[in-house]
C-alpha positions, -999 to +999 in steps of 0.1 A: -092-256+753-075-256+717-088-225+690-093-240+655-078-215+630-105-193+613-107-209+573-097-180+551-107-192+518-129-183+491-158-195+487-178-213+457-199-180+454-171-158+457-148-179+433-178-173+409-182-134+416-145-128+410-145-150+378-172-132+366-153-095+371-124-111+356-145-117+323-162-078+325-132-065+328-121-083+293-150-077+275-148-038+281-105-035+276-104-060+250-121-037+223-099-007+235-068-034+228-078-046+193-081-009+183-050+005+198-036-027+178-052-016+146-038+021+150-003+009+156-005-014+128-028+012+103+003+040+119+031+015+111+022+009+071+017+051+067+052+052+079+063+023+052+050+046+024+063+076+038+097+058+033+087+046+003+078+079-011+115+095+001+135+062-014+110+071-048+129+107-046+159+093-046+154+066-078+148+101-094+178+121-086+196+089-096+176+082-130+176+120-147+145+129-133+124+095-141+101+076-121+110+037-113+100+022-147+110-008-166+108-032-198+112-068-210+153-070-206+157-050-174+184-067-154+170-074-119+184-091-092+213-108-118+186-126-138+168-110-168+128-095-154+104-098-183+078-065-179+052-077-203+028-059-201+048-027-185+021-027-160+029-058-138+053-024-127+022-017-103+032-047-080+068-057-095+084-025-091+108-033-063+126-050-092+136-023-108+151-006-073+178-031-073+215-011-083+201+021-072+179+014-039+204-015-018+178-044-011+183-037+029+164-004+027+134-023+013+134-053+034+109-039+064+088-016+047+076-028+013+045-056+038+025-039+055+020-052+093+006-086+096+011-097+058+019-132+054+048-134+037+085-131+038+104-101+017+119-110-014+127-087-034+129-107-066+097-128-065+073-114-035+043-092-043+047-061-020+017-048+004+020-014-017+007-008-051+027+018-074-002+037-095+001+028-135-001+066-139+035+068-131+043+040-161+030+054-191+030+093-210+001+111-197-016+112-229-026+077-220-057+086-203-068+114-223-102+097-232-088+092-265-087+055-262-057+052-285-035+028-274+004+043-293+026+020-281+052+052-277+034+067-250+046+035-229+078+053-220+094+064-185+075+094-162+096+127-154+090+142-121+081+175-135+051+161-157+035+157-124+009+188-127-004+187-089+018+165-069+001+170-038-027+153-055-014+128-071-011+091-054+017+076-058+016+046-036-010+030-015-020+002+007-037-022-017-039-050+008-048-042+044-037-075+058-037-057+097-079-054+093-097-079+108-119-091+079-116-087+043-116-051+031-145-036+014-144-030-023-164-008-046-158-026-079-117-027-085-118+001-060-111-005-019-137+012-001-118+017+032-096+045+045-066+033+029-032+045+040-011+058+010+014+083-003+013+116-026+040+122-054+050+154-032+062+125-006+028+139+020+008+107+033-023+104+047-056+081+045-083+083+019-108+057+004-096+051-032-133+046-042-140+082-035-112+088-059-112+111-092-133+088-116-110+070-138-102+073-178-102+035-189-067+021-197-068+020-240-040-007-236-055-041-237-028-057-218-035-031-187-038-050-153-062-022-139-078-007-173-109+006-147-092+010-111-093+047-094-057+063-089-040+039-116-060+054-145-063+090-131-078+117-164-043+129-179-021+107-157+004+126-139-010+159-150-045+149-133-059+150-095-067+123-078-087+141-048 
């Protein structure tokens, strides 16, 4: 008499049961995978402004000494840049890199991982904020509140009292995050990646920043905001 073949396969039940594993299995790896994501992506935009920091030290050996600054006039990418109020510098300042930084060293590293937008260096808003302290004498923020429009004039590197402490560029944007970031008035209140004048970078939370010295100019973009309006400027500490 003819065997009929033994059925070998699964089951409604077991279908179910392995279905269900299958979804375990994702809930538990899934967290692990969005924070090794964030990591990559918080490690990726430290390394931007570790770049950033060395192609600052280089604008200075090739400007006598002076920090990346500019005015109404400055000829940037073969069209004249109008910097009024000097501090649009704070998100404008890859401008002023063109003829002594070549374009091709920013493009890559001035967006921070996961930031909307495509690199121009003429017309796009880079992920990484350049702190006013760097754009103005450091008499500025004295607590004198004078604004003297001759203290609006070009940052030497050695007017930088405690450049390990000094932030030079950070994160302003944290577009890898997955919601909004936190703010503490002007100031983010996240671990924020971002770069010391000494070229060092590491994360702190701007919020828990040296308290600032209001901007006297009226014009300032950030008259209130931690590490742009640092007490004495470039001779203060932020942290």
């Amino acid at each position: 008499m003819k065997k009929t073949a033994a059925y070998t396969g699964f089951t409604i039940i077991e279908l179910l049961v392995s279905i269900g594993m299958i979804g375990l299995l994702l809930a538990i790896l899934l967290p692990s995978l969005g924070k090794t994501m964030l990591l990559a992506r918080r490690t990726s935009s430290m390394a931007n402004l570790r770049s950033l920091g060395q192609l600052v030290q280089s604008y200075n050996s090739a400007s006598a000494d002076a920090y990346p600054w500019g005015t109404s006039g400055v000829n940037g990418c073969g069209v004249p840049i109008q910097f009024s109020p000097v501090w649009q510098m704070a998100t404008k300042w890859p401008v002023v890199m063109n003829g002594v930084i070549e374009p091709n060293q920013l493009n890559g590293i001035v967006l921070a991982p996961g930031a909307n937008r495509v690199f121009d260096q003429c017309t796009v808003i880079p992920s990484y904020a350049y702190s006013q302290s760097f754009l103005a004498q450091p008499a500025t923020w004295n607590g004198s509140g004078v604004a003297d429009d001759s203290l609006l004039d070009a940052v030497k590197a050695h007017m930088v009292a405690y450049p390990a402490s000094k932030v030079l560029m950070w994160d302003w944007e944290l577009p890898y995050l997955n919601q909004p970031p936190r703010r503490l008035g002007p100031d983010l209140n996240e671990p924020t990646p971002m770069v010391f004048a000494d070229g060092h970078g590491t994360r702190r939370t701007p919020s828990e920043a040296t308290p600032p010295v209001e901007n006297p100019f009226d014009d300032a973009e950030n008259p209130t905001a931690r590490l742009h309006n640092t007490p004495d400027g470039v001779r203060g500490r932020d942290y």
